[in-house]
N, C-alpha and C positions, 0 to 999 in steps of 0.2 A: 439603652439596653443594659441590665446587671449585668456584672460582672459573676461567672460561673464559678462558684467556689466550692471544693468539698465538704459534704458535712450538711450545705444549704441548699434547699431546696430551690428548683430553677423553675421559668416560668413554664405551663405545661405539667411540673410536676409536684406530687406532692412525697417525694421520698425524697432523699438527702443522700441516697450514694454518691459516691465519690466519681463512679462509671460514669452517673446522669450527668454529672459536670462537667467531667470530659468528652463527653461527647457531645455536651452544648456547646461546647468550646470548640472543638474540632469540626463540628458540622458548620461554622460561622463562617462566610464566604472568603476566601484567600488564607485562612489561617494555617490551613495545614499545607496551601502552597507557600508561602511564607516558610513552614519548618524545615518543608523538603529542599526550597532552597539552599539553606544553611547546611542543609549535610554536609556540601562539600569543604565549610569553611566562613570567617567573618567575611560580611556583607558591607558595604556603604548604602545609605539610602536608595540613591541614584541608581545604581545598580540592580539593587532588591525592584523598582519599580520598572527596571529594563528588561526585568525577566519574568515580573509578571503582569505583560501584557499592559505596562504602560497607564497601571491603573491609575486612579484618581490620589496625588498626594496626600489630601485630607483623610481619605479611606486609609492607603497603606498606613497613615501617621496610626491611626485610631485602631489599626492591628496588631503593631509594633507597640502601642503602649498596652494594650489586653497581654501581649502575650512577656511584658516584660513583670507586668505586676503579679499575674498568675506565675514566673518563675522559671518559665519555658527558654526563653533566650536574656542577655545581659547588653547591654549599650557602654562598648567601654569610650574612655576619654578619648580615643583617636578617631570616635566618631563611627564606628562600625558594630555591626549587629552579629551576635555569637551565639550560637548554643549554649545554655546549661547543662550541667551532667544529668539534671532531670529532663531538660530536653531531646538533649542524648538518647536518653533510657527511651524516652517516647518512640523514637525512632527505631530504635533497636525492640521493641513492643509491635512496634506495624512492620517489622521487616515478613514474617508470615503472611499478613496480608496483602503486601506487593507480590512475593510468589507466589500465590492464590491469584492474582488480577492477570499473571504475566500466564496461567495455564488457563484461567478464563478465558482471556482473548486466544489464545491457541486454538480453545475446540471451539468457539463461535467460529472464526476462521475456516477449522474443517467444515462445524456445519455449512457454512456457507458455501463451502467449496461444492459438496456433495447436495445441496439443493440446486446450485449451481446446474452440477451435471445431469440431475433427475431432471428439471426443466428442459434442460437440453433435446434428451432421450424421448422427453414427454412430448417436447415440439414436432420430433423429427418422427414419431411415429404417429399425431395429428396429423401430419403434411402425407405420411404415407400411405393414409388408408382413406379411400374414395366409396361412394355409391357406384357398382358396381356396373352401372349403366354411363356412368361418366366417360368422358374420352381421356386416354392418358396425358398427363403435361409431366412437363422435364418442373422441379422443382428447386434443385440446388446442386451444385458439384463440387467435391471436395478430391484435391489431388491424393495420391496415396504413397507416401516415399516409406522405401522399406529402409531401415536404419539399423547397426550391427549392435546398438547399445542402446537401449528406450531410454534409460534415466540419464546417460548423454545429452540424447535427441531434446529430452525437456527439457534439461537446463540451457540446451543453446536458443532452445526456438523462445522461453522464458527471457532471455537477453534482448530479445529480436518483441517483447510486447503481449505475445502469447500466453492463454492460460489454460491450463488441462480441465479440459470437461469431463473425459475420462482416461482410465490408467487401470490396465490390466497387467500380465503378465508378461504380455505378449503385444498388446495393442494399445496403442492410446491416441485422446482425437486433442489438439489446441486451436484454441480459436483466438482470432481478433479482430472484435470490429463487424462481427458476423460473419467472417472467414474462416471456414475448418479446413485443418491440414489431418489428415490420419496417419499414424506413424506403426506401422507394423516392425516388430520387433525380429532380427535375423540374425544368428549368429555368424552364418556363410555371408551376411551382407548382401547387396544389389548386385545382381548380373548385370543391368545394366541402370543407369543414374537417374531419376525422377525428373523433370522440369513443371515448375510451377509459373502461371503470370496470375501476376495481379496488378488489379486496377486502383490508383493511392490517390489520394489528394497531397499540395504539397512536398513534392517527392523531393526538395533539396532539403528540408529540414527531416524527412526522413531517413537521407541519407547520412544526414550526420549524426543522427541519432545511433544509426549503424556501423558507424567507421570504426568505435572502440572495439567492434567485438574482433574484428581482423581477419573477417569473413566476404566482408567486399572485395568485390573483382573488378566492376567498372567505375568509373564518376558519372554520373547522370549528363543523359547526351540527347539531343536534339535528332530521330528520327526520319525518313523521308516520308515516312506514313503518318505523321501526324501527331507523334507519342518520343516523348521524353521518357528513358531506360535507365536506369541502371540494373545490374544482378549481384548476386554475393548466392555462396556455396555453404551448405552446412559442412557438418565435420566428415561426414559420408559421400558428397561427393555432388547429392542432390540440388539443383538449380533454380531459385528463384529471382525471377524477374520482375522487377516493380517497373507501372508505366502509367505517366500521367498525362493525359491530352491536352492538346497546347491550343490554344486559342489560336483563332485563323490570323489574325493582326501578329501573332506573336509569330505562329509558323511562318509567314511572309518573310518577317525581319530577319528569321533566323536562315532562309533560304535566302535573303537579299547579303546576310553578312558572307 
């Protein structure tokens, strides 16, 4: 493969900007993870190939000497890989375009969030409209805890796994797993406190997944009905119950302990 140089025309082109070279260069697989690398400082070999994924030596050798000929980085005597000041400069040249990437992924994020919720809204109003000769059926239930703080409520039930399908004013619905919780918004708070169960698989790594938020009330317990418990409270007061069914062998042993 040439080597991309100002002035000369690259393969593909038949201009000689200096642009077309750098971005044959920069478009060459690892080269600009290679730069980004070095931002924070000289590099050893070993290193350089520990942080990108371990790649093939012969490759990383063959990128480290493009980018040392082209001017970008230096190999000093103690064996480590530097930035140039024109390398430098490169990087200080794409810093706009990392903040352009970091607000791209932002609003794809939104968007996805907000297809997210239209799916949601779109499903549940397919589920609730029948021929009108049909006989009714129960389709889905979602608890409904009233909460004195909505953007509270998200961040805690967000701790707990949860993602908002919607977010009003006043109302919002999280789900996980195909589980909706609805969270109506209260300034006077719950008269009186919500209880929720749900049905979990794995309920002891669930629980520990839970214990940082400091919301848990029980340790997961062994049942006479058949069902391993535990529960934990949100910040309002509301109760859910997680319960996972025990195998009859297992029930036995734990009624025999």
């Amino acid at each position: 493969m040439s080597l991309p140089v100002p002035h000369r025309p690259v393969p593909g082109f038949q201009t000689s900007y200096p642009i077309v070279a750098a971005l044959d260069l920069l478009g060459r697989r690892w080269t600009l993870r290679i730069l980004w690398e070095l931002r924070s400082g000289p590099m050893g070999f070993r290193a350089m190939q520990a942080l990108c994924d371990q790649m093939s030596p012969s490759l990383l050798s063959q990128r480290l000497t493009v980018l040392q000929t082209t001017g970008l980085i230096h190999h000093s005597e103690e064996g480590a890989y530097h930035l140039t000041d024109v390398g430098k400069a490169l990087l200080q040249a794409l810093a706009p375009l990392q903040a352009w990437a970091e607000q791209w992924a932002e609003q794809l994020n939104v968007q996805q969030e907000t297809e997210r919720a239209q799916g949601h809204q779109e499903r549940n109003r397919k589920q609730m409209s029948s021929a009108p000769s049909s006989p009714p059926t129960f389709l889905s239930v979602a608890p409904r805890f009233v909460v004195q703080d909505l953007e509270q409520a998200l961040a805690f039930y967000g701790q707990l796994g949860f993602q908002t399908t919607y977010h009003d004013e006043a109302f919002a619905i999280v789900e996980r797993d195909g589980v909706d919780l609805h969270l109506n918004g209260s300034p006077d708070g719950p008269r009186r406190h919500g209880v929720c169960w749900i049905a979990v698989t794995n309920i002891d790594a669930l629980y520990q997944q839970y214990l940082p938020t400091n919301a848990v009330q029980s340790a997961p317990k062994a049942q006479p009905w058949g069902l391993k418990e535990f529960f934990l409270r949100d910040p309002f007061g509301n109760l859910l119950l997680f319960a996972e069914r025990i195998p009859e062998a297992d029930a036995t042993s734990e009624e025999g302990g």
